[in-house]
DRENLUM-552710 format. One record per atom (N, C-alpha, C): x negated, y negated, z; residue in three letters. Coordinates in pm, whole numbers, plus 50000, padded with zeros to 5 digits. Last residue first. Layout:
<pts>
XYZALA ...
</pts>
This chain:
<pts>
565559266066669UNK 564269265466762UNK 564849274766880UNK 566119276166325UNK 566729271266421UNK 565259276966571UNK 564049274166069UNK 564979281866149UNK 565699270966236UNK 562229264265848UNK 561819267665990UNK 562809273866090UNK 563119259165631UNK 562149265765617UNK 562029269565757UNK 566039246565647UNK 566189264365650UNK 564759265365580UNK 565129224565878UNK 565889240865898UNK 565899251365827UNK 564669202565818UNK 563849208765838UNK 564209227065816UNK 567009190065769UNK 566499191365659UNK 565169203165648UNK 567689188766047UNK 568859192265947UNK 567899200565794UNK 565839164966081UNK 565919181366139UNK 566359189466106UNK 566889146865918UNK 565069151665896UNK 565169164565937UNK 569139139766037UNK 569229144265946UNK 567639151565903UNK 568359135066339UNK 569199146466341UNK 569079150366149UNK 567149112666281UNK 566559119366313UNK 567039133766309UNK 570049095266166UNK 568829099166075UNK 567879109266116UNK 571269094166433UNK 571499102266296UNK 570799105966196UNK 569259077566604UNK 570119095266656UNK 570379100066499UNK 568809057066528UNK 567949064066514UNK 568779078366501UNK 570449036466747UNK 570439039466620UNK 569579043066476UNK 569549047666987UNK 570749053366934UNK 571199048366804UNK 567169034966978UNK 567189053167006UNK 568169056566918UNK 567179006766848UNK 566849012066938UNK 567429025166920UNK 566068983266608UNK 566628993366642UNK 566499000366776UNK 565758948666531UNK 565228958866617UNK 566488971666691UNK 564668924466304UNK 565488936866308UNK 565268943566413UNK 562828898766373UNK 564508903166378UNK 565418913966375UNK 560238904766323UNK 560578897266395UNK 562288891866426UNK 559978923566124UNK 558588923366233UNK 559398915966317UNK 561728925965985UNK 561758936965982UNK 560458934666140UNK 561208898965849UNK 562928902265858UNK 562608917465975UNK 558438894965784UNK 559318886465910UNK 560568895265925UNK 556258911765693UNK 557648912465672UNK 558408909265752UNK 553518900065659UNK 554058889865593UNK 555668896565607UNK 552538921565861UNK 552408907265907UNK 553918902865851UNK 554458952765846UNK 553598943665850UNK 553818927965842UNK 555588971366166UNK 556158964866021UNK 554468950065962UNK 554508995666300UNK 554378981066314UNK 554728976966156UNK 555999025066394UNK 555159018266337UNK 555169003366326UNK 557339047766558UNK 556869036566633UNK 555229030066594UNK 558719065466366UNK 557519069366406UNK 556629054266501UNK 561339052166413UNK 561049068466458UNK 559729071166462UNK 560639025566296UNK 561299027966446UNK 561179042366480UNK 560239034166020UNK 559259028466138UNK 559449029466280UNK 562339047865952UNK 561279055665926UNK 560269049366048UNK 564149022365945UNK 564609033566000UNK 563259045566059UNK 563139008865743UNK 563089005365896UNK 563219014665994UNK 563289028365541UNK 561939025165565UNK 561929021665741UNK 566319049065517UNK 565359031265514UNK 563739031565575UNK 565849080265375UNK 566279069565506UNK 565289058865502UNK 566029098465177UNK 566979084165156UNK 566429075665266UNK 565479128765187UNK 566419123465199UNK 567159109165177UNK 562349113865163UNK 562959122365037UNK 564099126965029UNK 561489102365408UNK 561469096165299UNK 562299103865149UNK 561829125465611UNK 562569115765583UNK 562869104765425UNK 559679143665467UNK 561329146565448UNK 562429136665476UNK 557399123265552UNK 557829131265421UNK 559229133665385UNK 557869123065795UNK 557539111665732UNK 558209111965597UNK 557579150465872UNK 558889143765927UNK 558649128565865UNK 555219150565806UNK 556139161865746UNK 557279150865788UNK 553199138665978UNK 553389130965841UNK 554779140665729UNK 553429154666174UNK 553989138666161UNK 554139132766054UNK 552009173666103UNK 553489177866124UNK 554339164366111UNK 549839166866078UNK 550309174065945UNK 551989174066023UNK 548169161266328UNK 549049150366252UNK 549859155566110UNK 547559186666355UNK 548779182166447UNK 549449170166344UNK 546619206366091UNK 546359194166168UNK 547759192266235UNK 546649238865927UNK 546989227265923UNK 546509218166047UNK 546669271165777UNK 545779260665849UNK 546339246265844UNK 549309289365852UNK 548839284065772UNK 547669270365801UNK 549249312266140UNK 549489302666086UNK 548929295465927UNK 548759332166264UNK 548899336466136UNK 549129323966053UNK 546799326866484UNK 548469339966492UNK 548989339666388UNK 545289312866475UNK 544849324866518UNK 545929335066487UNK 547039284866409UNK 546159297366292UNK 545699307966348UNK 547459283466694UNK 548849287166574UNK 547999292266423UNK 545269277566797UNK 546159291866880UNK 547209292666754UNK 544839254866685UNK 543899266866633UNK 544539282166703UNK 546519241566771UNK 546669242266626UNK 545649251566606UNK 545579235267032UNK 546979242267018UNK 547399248766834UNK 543299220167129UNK 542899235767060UNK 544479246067043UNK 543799197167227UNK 542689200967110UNK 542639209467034UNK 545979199067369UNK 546109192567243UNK 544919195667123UNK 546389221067616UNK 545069214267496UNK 545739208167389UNK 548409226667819UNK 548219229767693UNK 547219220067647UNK 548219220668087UNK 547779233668064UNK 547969236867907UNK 551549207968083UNK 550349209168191UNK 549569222768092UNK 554209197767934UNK 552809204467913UNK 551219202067982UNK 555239183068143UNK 555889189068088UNK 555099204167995UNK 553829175068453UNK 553739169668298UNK 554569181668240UNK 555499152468697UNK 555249167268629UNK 555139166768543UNK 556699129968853UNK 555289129068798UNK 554659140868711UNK 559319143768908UNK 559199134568804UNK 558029128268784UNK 558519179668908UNK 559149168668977UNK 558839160968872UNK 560679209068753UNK 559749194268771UNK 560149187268850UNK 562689225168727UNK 561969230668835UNK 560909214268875UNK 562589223268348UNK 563589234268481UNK 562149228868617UNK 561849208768123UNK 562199199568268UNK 562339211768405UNK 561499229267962UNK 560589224068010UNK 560309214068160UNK 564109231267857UNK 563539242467955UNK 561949238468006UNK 565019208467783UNK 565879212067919UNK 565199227367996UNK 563629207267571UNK 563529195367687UNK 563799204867828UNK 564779226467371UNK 563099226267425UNK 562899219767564UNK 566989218167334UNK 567319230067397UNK 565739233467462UNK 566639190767276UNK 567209192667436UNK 567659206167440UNK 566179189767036UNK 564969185867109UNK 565579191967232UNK 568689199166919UNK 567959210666892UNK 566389205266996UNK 570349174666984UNK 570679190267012UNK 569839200667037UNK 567739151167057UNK 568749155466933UNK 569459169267072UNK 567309119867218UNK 567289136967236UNK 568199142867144UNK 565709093967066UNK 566929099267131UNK 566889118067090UNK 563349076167188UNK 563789085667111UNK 564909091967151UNK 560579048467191UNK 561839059667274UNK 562559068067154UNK 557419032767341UNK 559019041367261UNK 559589047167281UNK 555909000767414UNK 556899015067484UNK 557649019467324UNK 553138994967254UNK 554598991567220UNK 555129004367316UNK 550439005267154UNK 550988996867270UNK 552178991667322UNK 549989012966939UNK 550279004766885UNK 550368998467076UNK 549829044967090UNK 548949039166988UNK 548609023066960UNK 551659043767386UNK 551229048367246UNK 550199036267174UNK 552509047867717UNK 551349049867644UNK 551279051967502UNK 555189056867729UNK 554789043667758UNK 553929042167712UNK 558719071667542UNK 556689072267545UNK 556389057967597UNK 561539085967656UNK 560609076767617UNK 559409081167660UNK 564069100267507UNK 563059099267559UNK 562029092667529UNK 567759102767657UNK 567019097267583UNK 565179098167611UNK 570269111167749UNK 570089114367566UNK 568359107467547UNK 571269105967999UNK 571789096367912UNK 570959097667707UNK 570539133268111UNK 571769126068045UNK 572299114067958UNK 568089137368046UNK 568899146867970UNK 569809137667980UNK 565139115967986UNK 566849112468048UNK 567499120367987UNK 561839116968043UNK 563239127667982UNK 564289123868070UNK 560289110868217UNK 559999106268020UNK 561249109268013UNK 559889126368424UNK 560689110368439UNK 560919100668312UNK 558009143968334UNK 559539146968366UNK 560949131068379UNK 556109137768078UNK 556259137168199UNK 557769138568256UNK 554069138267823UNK 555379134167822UNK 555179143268029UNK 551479140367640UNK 551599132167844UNK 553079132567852UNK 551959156867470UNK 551039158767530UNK 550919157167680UNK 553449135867284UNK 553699147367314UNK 553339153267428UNK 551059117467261UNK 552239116867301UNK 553129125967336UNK 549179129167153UNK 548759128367311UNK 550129123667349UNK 550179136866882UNK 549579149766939UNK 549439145667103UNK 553139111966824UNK 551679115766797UNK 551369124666923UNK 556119123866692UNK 555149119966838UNK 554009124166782UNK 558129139866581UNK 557099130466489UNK 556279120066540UNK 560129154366694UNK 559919145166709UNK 559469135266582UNK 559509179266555UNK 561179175766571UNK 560669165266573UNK 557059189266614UNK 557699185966436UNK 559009176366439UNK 556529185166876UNK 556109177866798UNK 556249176466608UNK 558149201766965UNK 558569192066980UNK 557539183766893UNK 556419229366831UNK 558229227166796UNK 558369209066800UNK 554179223266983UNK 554379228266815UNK 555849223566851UNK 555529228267254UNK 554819221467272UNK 554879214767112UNK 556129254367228UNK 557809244667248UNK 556759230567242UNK 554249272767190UNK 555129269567088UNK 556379257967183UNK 553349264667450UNK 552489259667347UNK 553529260067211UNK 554879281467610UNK 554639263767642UNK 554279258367531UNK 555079304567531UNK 556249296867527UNK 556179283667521UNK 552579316867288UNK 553179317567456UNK 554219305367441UNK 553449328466974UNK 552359321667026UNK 552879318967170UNK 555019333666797UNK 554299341866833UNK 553539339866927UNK 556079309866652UNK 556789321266745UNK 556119327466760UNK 553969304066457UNK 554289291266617UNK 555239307466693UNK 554339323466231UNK 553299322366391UNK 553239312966467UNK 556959314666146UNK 556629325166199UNK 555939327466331UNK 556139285666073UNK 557149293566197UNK 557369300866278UNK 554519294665896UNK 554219282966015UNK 554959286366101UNK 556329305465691UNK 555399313965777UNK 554379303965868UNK 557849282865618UNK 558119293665703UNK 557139301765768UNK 555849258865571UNK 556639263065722UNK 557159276065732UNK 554549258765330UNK 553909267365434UNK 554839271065524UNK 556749237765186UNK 556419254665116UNK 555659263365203UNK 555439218165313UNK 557199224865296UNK 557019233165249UNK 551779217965392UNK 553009211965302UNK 554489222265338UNK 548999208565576UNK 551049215465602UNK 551409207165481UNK 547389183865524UNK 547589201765430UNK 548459212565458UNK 547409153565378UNK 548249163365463UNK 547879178965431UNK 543979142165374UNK 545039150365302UNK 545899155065404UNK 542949107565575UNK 543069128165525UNK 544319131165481UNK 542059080565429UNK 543059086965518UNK 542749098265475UNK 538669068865373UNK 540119072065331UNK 540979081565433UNK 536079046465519UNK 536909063365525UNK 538159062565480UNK 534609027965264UNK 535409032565377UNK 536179042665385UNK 531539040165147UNK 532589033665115UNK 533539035065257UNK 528589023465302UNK 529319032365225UNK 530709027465216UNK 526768995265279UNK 527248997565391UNK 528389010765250UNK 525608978365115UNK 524438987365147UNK 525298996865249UNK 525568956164928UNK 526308970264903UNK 525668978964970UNK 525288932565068UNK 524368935564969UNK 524448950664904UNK 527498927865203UNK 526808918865137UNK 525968921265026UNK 526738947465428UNK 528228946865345UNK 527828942465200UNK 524918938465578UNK 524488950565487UNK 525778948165417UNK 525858916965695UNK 524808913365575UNK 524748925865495UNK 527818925765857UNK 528028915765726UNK 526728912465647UNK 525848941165972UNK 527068949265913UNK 527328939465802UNK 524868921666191UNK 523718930266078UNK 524678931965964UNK 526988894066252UNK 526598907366250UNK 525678917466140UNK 525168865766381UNK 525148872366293UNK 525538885666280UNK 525968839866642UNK 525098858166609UNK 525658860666463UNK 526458816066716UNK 526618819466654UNK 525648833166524UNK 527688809167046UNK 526408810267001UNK 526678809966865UNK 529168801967322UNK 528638791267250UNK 528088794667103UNK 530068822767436UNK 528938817867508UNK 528548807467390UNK 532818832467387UNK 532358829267510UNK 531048822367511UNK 532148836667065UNK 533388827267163UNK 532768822467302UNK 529908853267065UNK 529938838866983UNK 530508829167083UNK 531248875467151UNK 530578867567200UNK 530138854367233UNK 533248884066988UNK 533458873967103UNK 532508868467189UNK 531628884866768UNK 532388876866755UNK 532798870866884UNK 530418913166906UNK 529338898766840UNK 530598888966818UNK 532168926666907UNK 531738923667037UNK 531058911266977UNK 533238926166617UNK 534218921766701UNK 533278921166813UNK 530718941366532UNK 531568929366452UNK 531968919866560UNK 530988964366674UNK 529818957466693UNK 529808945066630UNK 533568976366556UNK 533088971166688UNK 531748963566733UNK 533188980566290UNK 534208975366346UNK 534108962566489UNK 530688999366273UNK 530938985966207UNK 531718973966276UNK 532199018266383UNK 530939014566384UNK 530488996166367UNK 533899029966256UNK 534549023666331UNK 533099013866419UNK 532169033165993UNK 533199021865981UNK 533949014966126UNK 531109055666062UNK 530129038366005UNK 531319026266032UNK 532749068866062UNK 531869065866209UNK 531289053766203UNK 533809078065822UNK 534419070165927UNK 534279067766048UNK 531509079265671UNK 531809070665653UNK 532899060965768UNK 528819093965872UNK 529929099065818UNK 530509085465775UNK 525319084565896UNK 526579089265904UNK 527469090665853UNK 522989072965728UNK 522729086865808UNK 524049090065842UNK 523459045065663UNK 522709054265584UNK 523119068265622UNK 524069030565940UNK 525329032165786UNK 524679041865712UNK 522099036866085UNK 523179037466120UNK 524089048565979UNK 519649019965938UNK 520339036465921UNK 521229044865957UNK 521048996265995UNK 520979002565850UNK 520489013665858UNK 520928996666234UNK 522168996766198UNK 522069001666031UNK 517978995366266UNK 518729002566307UNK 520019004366249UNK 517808975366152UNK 517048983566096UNK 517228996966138UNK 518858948366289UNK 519028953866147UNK 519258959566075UNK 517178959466565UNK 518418959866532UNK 519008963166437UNK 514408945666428UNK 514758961266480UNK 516388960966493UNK 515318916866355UNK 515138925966272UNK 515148941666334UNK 518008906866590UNK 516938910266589UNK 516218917966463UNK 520328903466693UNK 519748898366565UNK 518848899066493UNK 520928912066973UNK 521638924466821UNK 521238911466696UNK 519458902067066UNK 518798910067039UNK 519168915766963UNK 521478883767235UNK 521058882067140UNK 520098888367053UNK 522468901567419UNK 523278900767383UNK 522578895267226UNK 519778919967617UNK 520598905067594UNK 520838909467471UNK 520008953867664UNK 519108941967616UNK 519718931667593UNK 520798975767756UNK 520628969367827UNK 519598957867823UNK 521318987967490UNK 522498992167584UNK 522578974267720UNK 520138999867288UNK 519888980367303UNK 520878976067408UNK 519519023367262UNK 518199015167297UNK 518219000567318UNK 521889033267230UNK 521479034067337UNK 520499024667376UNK 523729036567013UNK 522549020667021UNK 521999022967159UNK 524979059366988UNK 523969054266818UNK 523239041866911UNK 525649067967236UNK 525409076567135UNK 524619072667045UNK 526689048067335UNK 525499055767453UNK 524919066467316UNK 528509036367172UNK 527029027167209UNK 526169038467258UNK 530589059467179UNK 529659054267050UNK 528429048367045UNK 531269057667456UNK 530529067667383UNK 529959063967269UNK 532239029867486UNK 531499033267566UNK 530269045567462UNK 534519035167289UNK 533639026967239UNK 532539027567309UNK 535869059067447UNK 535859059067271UNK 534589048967200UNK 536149047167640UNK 535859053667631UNK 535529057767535UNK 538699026667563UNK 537249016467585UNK 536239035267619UNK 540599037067436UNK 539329028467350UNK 538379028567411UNK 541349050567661UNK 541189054767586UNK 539939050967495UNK 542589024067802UNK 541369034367862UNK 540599041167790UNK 542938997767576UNK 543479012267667UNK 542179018267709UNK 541708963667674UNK 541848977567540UNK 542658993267672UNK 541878938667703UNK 542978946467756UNK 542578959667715UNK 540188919367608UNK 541088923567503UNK 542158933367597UNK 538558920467857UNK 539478904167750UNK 540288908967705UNK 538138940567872UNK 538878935868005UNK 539458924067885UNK 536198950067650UNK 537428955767688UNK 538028956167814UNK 534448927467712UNK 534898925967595UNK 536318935367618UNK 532948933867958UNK 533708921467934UNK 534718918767803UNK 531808956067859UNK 532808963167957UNK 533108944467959UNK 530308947267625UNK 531138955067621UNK 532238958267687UNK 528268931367802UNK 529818923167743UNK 530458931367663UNK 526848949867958UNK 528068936268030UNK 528578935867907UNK 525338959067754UNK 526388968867798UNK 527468961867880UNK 524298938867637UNK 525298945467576UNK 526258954667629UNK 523788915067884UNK 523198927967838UNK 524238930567711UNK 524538877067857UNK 524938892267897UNK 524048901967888UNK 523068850767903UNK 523558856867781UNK 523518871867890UNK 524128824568171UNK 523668834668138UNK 524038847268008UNK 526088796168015UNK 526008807468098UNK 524958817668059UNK 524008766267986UNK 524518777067923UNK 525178786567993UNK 525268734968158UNK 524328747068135UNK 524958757668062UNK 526318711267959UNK 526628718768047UNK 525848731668009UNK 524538683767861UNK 525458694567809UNK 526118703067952UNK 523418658368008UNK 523738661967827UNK 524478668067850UNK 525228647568350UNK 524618657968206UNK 524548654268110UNK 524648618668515UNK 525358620768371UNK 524328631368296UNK 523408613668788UNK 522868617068689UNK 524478623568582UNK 524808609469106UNK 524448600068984UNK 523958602168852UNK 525358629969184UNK 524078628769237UNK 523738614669167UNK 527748637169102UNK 527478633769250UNK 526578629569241UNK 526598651368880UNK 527078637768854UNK 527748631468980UNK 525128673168955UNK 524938665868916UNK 525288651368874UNK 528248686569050UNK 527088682769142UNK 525878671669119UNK 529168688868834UNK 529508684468895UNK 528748678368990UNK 527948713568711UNK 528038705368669UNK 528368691768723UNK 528068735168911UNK 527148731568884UNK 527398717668829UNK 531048740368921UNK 530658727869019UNK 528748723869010UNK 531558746968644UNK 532008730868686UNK 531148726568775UNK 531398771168667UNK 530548760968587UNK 530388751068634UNK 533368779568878UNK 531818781668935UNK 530588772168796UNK 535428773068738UNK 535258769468782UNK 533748766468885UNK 534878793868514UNK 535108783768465UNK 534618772168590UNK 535198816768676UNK 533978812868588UNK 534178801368561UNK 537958812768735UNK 536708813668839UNK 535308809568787UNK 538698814968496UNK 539358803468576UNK 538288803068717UNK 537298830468298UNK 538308832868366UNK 538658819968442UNK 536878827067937UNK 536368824667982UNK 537418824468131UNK 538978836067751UNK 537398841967752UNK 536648842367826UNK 541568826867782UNK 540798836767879UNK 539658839567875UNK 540178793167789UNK 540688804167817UNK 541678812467723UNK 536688782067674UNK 537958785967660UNK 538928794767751UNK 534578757067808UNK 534798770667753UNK 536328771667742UNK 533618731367893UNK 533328740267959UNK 533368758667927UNK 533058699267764UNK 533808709467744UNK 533338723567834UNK 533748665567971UNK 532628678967931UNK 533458691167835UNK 533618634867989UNK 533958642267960UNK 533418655467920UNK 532748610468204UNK 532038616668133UNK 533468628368117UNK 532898569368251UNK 533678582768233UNK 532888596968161UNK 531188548268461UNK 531128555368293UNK 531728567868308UNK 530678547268741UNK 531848540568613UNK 531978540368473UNK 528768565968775UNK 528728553668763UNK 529588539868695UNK 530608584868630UNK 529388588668670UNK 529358571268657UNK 533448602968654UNK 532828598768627UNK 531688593668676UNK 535638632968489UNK 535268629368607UNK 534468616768571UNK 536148662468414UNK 536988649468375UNK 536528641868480UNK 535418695068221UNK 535048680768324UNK 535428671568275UNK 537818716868151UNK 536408706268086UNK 536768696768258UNK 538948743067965UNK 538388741868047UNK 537648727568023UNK 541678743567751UNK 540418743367753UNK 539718740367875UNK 543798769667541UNK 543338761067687UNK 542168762867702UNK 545228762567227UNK 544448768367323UNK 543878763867442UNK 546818758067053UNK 546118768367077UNK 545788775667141UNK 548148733667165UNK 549278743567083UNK 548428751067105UNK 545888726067480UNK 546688724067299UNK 547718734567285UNK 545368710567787UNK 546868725567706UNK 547098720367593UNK 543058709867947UNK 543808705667887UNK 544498719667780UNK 541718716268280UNK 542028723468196UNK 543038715368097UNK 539208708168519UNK 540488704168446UNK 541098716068366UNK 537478691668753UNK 537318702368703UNK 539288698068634UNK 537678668068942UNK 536798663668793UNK 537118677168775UNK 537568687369229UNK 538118678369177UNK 536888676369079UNK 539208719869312UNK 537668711169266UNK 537918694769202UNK 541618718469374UNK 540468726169466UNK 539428717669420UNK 543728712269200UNK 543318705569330UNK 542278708969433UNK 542538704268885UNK 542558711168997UNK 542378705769107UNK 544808687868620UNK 543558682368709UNK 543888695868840UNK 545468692468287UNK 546038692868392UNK 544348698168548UNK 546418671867997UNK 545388676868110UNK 545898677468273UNK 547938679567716UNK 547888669867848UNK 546938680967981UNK 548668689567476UNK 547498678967471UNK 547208672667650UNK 551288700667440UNK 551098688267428UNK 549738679967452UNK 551878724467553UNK 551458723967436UNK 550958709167326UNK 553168742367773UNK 552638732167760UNK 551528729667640UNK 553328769767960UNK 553748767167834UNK 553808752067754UNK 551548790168173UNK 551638775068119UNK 552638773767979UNK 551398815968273UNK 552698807868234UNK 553328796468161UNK 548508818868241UNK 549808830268174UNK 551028821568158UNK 548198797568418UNK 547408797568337UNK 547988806768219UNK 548698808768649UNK 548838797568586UNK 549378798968495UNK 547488831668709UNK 548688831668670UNK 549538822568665UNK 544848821968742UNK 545028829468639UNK 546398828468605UNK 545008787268854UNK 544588799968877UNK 544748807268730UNK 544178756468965UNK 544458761668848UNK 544368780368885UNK 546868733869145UNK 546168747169195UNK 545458754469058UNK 547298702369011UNK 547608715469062UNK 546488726069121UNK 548258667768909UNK 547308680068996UNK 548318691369054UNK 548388653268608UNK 549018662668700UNK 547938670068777UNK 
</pts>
């Protein structure tokens, strides 16, 4: 088959049979379609001897790149000469295949800022050194004081990522790098991994949590409030936006979360006496909490008498009280827009709740919340 190969091909293809599909721009340039995976390759021949090439994978590798291989390759066997191999691509900097690494993967803005800072912070010195340098004994030697000198859950996200960039590397360019991390692992040299933090809002603080959330300016306590009711993570809350909030049809959704998954939520009684004064006057790009810090809203609620606690203390409360009323686990996931795991097909890949059948159980957590915290 000849076609056009592009990107949004290439998204659609659903072809799984092994069959090669020939570009009409370059000719000998190809792409064959396993169950896996699509492969870029030269199909062409050289003196009546057929040469077959492999060229790289997609997406790792883009359909432009792919194609700008080829015609090196190609050219040569115009010329009569049958390649050995196909030239290498140029090995990256670290700091290229970082910002290549979170375009492959898609990462949120978020991450890739999150991971940006970490390199400019602990590896600055190898920011703008080929890709193969992270093998390097200095490297090593670095990373092992890395793991030595920091916090466990810096080492770890640490770890994480310099794993995964070296892995795709590997992918894209042929190679097979070593991460330092799996050797220090190896030899017990890497600390233990960061454990989750203590909740320290417990049910016995809220009332006087209450207390001083009421005390505190209107935006910021309705800001506190929606995030107990809810059980929205602290930036979810945070970006909610006027066009988030359907007073009438009951319902509110998050596009931006954690997991990447849109969520939604259905507006209790007691969320839509907060909603409806936050919406007064917005337009529908209007953030609802303009001007509140997520950073520093839990330290305005201990300044005023609060019991010391964490934003995520409130999420894991509505976790808590759900679980100690009765409500299904599924139930629990869909409200806090958690990912059922791999091996639970019934619950990952068939059950799917939406808002409204959520509404009761969420109303019951709230129910439950009440007589430490009042009515809002």
């Amino acid at each position: 088959m000849i076609i056009t190969l592009t990107e949004a091909l290439l998204e659609r293809l659903t072809a799984t049979d092994g069959r090669i599909l020939r570009d009409r721009v370059l000719c000998g340039f190809a792409v064959r379609a396993n169950k896996r995976r699509r492969t870029f390759l030269i199909a062409t021949s050289v003196k009546g001897k057929q040469v077959r090439m492999m060229l790289g994978y997609w997406p790792l590798m883009s359909v432009e790149e792919a194609r700008g291989h080829a015609m090196a390759v190609l050219r040569e066997c115009r010329a009569g000469r049958i390649p050995s191999r196909a030239q290498p691509k140029p090995l990256p900097t670290l700091r290229e295949a970082l910002i290549a690494y979170g375009e492959a993967k898609n990462l949120k803005a978020s991450s890739r800022k999150r991971y940006d800072s970490l390199f400019r912070t602990h590896f600055a010195a190898w920011l703008d050194r080929s890709v193969d340098d992270l093998t390097s004994p200095a490297f090593a030697e670095h990373c092992a004081a890395f793991a030595s000198s920091k916090g466990n859950a810096l080492v770890e996200v640490g770890r994480g990522v310099v794993t995964a960039l070296i892995r795709y590397v590997n992918a894209v360019h042929g190679l097979q790098l070593e991460s330092p991390f799996t050797r220090l692992a190896g030899a017990g040299l890497l600390p233990e991994r960061a454990k989750p933090r203590a909740r320290v809002l417990q049910e016995a603080d809220l009332p006087s949590w209450f207390a001083a959330v009421e005390s505190v300016p209107e935006k910021p306590r309705d800001y506190l409030f929606l995030a107990l009711l809810s059980g929205l993570r602290r930036n979810e809350v945070r970006n909610l936006r006027r066009r988030d909030i359907d007073l009438v049809g009951g319902v509110l959704s998050v596009s931006d979360t954690k997991n990447g998954k849109p969520h939604s939520l259905p507006i209790t009684s007691t969320m839509r006496t907060i909603l409806v004064r936050r919406c007064e006057g917005l337009q529908p790009d209007d953030e609802l909490f303009a001007g509140v810090s997520a950073e520093h809203v839990a330290s305005m609620a201990i300044r005023a008498g609060a019991h010391r606690f964490m934003l995520h203390d409130l999420r894991k409360l509505v976790a808590t009280v759900g679980q100690r009323i009765g409500i299904s686990d599924a139930v629990m996931r869909r409200i806090l827009n958690h990912t059922a795991p791999k091996t639970d097909v019934l619950h990952r890949h068939y059950v799917a709740l939406g808002a409204i059948d959520v509404a009761e159980s969420l109303e019951s957590i709230q129910r439950a919340l009440e007589p430490s915290v009042g009515r809002y």
